[in-house]
Wavefront OBJ file of the C-alpha trace (Angstrom):
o trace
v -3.995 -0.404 -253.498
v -5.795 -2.354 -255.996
v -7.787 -5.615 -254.895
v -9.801 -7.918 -257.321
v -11.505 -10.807 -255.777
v -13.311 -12.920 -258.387
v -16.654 -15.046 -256.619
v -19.213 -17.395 -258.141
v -17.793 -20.740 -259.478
v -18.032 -23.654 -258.596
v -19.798 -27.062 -260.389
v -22.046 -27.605 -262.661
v -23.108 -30.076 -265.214
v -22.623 -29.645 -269.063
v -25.055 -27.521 -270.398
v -25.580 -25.290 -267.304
v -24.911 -21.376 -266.566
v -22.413 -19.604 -263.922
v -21.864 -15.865 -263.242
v -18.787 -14.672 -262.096
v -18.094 -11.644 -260.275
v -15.244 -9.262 -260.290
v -15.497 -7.191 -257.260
v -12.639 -4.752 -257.786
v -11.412 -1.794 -255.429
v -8.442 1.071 -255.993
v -9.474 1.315 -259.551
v -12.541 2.419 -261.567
v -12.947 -0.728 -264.353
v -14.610 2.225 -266.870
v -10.912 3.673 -267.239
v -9.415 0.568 -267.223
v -9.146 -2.516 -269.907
v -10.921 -5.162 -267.681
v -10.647 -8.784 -268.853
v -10.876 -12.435 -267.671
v -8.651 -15.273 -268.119
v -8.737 -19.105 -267.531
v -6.352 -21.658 -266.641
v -7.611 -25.150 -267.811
v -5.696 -28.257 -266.119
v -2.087 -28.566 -267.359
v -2.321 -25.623 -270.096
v -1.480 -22.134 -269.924
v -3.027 -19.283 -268.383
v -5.424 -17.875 -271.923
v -7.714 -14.820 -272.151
v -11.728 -15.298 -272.445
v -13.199 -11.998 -272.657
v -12.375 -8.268 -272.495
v -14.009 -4.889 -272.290
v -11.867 -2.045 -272.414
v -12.877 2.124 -271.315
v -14.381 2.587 -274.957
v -16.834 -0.657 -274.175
v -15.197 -2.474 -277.280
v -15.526 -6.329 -276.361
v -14.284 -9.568 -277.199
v -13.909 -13.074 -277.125
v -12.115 -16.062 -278.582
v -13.569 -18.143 -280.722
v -13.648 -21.332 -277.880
v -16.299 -19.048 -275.892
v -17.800 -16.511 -278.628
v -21.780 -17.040 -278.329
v -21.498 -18.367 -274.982
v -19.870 -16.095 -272.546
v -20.736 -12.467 -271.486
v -18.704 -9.905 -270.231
v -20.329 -7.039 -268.786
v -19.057 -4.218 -266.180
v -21.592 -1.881 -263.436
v -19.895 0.945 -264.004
v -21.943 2.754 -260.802
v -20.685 -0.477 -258.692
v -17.805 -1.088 -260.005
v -18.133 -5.056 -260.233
v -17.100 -6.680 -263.797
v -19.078 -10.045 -264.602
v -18.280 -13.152 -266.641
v -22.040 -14.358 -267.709
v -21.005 -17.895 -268.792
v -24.017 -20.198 -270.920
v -24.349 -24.058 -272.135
v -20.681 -24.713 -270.410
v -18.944 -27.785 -271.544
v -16.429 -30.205 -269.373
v -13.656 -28.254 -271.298
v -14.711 -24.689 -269.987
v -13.322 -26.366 -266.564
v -10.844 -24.310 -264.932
v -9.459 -21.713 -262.416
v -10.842 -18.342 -263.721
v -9.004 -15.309 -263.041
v -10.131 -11.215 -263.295
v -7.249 -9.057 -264.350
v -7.172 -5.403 -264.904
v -4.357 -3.408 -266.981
v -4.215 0.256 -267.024
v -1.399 2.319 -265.957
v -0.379 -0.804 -263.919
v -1.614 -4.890 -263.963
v -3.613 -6.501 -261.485
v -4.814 -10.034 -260.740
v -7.182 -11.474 -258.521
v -6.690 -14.681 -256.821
v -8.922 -16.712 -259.100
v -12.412 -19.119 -258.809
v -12.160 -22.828 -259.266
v -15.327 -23.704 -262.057
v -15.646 -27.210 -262.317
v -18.051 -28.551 -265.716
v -18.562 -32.254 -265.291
v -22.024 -34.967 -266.171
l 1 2 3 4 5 6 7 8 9 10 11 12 13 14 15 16 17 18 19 20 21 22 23 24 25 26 27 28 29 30 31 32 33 34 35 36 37 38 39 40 41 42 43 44 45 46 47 48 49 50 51 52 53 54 55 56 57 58 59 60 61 62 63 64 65 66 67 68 69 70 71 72 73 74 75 76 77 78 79 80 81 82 83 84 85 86 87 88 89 90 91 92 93 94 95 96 97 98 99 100 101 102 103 104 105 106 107 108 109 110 111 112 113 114
């Protein structure tokens, strides 16, 4: 059975760093397309980073330069390294793998405000 259980939000200021963690069990995230998403008050659930098994990565625009995505492959954890966040970065984040099948995790609450 596949479990991902995202840790590390919570609140910050504007201009401040988080790292996320993607603990993630019944699947290795090398063979898988790993990614995270973000649901920002009142707008739709939108993708902020991937990194798939060939370690091809990418980001929108909105978080390009600021946010990392990186992946232990001998742990098996997949991070979300996120730098100078702004009050609109604020949201639930979720991890979410997609390989054979589609998983979510149950989401952190990361809260950017002065």
């Amino acid at each position: 059975q596949v479990q991902l259980v995202e840790s590390g939000g919570g609140s910050v200021q504007p201009g401040e760093s988080l790292r996320l963690s993607c603990a993630a069990s019944g699947i290795a995230v090398r063979w898988v397309t790993m990614s995270w998403y973000r649901q920002r008050p009142g707008k739709e659930r939108e993708i902020v980073a991937f990194i798939n098994a060939g370690r091809t990565i990418d980001y929108p625009s909105a978080v390009k330069g600021r946010f990392t995505i990186s992946r232990d492959d001998a742990q098996n954890p997949v991070y979300l390294q996120m730098n100078d966040l702004r009050p609109d970065d604020t949201a639930v984040y979720y991890c979410n793998s997609r390989g054979s099948s589609t998983h979510w995790g149950q989401g952190t609450q990361v809260s950017v405000s002065p």
